[in-house]
Backbone as a printed PyTorch tensor [residue, N CA C, xyz], in Angstrom:
tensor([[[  5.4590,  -2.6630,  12.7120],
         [  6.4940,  -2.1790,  11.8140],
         [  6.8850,  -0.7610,  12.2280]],

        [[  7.7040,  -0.4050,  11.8780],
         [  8.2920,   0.9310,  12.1330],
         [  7.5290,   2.3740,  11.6480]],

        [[  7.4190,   3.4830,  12.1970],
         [  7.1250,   4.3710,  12.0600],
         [  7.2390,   4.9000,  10.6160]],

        [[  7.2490,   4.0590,   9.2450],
         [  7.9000,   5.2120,   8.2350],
         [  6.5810,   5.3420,   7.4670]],

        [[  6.8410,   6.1410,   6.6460],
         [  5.8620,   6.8370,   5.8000],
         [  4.9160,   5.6100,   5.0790]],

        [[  4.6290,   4.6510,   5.3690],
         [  4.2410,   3.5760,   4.3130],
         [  3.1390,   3.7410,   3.6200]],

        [[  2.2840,   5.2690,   3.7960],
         [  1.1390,   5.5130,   2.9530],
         [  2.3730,   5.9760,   1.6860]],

        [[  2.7250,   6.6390,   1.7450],
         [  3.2580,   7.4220,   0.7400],
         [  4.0950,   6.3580,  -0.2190]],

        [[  4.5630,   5.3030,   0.5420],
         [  5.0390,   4.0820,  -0.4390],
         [  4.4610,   2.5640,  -1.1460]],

        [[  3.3610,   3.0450,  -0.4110],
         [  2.5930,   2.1300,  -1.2980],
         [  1.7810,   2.9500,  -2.4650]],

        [[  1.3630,   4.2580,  -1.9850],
         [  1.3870,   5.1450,  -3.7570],
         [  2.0730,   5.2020,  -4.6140]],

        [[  3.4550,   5.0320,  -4.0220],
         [  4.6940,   5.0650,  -5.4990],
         [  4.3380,   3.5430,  -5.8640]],

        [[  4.4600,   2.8380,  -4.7170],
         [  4.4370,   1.5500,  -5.5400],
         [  3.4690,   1.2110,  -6.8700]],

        [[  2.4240,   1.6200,  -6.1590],
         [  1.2900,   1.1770,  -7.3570],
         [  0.8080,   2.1290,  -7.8710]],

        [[  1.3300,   3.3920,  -8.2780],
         [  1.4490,   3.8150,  -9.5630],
         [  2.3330,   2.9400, -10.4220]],

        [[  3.7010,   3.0610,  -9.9190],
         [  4.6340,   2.8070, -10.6580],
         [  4.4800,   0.9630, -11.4590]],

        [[  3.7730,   0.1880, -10.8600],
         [  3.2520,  -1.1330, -11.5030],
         [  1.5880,  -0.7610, -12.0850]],

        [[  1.2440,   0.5300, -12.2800],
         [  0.3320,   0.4780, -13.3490],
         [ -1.1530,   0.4570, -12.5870]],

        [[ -1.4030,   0.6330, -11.5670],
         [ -2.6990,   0.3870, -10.3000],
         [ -3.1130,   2.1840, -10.1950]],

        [[ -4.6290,   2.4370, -10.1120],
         [ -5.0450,   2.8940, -10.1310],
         [ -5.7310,   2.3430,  -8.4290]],

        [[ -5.8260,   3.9200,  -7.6660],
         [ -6.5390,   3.2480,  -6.1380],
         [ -7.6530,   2.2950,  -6.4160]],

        [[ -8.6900,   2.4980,  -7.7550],
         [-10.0580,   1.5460,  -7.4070],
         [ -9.3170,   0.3210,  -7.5730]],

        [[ -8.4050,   0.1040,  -8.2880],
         [ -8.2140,  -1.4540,  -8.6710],
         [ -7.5820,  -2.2860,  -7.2550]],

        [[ -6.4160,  -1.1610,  -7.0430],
         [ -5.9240,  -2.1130,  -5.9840],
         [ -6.8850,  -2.1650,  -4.8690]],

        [[ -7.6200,  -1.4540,  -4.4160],
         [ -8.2180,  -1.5970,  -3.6330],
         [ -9.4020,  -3.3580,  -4.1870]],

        [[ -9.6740,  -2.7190,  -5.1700],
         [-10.2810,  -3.9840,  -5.2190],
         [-10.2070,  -5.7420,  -5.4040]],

        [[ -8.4190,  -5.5970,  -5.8940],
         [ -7.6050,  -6.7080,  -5.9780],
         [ -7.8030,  -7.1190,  -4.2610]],

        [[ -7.3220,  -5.9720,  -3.6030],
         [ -7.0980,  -5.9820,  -1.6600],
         [ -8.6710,  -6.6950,  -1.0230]],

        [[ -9.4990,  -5.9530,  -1.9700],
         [-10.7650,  -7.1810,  -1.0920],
         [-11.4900,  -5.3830,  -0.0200]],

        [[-10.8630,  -4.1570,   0.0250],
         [-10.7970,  -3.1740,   0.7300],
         [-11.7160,  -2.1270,   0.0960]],

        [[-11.9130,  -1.1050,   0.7850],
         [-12.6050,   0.2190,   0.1270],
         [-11.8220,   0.7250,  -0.7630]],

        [[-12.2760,   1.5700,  -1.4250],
         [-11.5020,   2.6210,  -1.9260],
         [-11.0580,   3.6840,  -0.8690]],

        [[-12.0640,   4.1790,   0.1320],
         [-11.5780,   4.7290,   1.2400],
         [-10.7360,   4.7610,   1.9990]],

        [[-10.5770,   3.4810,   2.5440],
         [ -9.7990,   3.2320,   3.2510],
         [ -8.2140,   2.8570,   2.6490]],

        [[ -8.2570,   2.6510,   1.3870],
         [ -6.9570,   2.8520,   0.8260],
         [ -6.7650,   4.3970,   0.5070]],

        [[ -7.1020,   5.1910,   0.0460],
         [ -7.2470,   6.4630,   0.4320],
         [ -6.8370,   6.7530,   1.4720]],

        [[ -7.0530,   6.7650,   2.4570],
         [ -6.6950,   7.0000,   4.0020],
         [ -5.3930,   6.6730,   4.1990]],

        [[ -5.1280,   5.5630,   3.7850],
         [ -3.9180,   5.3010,   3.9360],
         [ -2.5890,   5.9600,   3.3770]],

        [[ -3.0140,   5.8700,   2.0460],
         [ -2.1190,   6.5540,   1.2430],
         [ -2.2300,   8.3590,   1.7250]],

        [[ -2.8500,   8.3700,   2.2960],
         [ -2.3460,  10.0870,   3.1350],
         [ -2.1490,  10.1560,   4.0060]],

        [[ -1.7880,   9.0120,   4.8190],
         [ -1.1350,   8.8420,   6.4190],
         [ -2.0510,   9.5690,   7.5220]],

        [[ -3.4400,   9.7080,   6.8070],
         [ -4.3760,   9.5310,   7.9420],
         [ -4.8070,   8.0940,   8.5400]],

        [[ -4.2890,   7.0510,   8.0840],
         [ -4.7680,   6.1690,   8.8250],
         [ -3.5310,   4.8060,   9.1290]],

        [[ -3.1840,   4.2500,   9.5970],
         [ -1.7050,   3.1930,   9.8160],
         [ -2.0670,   2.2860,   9.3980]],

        [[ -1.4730,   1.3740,   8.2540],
         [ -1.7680,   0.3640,   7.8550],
         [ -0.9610,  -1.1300,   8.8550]],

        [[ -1.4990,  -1.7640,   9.0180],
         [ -1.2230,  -3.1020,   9.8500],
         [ -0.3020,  -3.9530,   9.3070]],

        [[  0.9430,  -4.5800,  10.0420],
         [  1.8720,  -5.1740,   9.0280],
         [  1.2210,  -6.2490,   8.2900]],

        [[ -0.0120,  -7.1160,   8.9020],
         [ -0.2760,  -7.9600,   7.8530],
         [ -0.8310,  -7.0520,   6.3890]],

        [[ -1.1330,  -5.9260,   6.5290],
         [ -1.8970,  -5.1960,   5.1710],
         [ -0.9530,  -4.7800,   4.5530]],

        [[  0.2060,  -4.0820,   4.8960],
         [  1.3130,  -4.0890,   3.9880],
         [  2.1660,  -5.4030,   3.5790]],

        [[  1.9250,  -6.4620,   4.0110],
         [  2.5260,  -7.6290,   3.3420],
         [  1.2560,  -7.6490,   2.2010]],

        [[  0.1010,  -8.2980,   2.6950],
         [ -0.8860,  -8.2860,   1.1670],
         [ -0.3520,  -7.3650,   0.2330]],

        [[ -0.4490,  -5.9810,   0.6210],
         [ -0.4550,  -5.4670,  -0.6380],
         [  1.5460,  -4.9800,  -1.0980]],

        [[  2.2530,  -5.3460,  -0.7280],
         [  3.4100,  -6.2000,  -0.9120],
         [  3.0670,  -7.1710,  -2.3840]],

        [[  2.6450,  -7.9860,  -1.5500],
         [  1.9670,  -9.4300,  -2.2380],
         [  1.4490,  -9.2120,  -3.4520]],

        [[  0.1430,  -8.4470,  -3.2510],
         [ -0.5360,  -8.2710,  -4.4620],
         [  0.6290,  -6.9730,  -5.7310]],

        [[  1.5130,  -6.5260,  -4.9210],
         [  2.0090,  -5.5790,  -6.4050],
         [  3.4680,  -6.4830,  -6.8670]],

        [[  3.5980,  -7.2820,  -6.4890],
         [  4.8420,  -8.2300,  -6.4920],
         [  5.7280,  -7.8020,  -5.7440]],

        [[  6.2740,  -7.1160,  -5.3860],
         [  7.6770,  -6.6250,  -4.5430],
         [  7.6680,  -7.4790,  -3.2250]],

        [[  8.6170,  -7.2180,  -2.5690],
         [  8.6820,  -7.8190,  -1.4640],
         [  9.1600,  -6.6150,  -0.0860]],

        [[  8.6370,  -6.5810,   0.9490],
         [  8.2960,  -5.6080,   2.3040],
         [  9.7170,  -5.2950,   2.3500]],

        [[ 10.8310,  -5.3320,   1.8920],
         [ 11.9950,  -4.9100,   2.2040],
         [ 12.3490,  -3.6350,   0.9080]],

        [[ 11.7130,  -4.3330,  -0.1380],
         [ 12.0020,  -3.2070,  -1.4770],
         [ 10.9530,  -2.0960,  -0.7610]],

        [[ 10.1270,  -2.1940,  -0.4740],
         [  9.3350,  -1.0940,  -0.0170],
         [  9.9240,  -0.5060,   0.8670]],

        [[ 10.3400,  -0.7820,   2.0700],
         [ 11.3670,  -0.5160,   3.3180],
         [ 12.2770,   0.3240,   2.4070]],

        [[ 12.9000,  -0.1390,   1.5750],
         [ 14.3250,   0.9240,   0.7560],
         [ 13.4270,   2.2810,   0.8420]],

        [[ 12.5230,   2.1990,  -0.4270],
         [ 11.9970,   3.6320,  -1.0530],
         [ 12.0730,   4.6370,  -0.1300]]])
């Protein structure tokens, strides 16, 4: 996937549907860490991991793409 900020948009996302990092992380099957990491663009999330968690907050990889 493209270079964009996608830590920083999957934090808006799941605040904004009500997710707290332990939960989603734990809906994801993932650390808390490593969602952490992500969400501060120390670490690149993999397009299959942004579809899951796509998946898991309902939206779909293109509404995220807008933000």
């Amino acid at each position: 996937m493209e270079t964009e900020q996608w830590g920083r948009k999957i934090r808006a996302f799941r605040k904004l549907k009500g997710y707290t990092q332990v939960q989603l992380a734990r809906e994801l099957g993932i650390s808390l860490s490593l969602l952490g990491e992500i969400e501060r663009e120390s670490r690149k999330p993999t397009a299959e991991f942004i579809v899951q968690v796509c998946g898991q907050l309902g939206i779909s990889v293109d509404e995220m793409k807008r933000l």
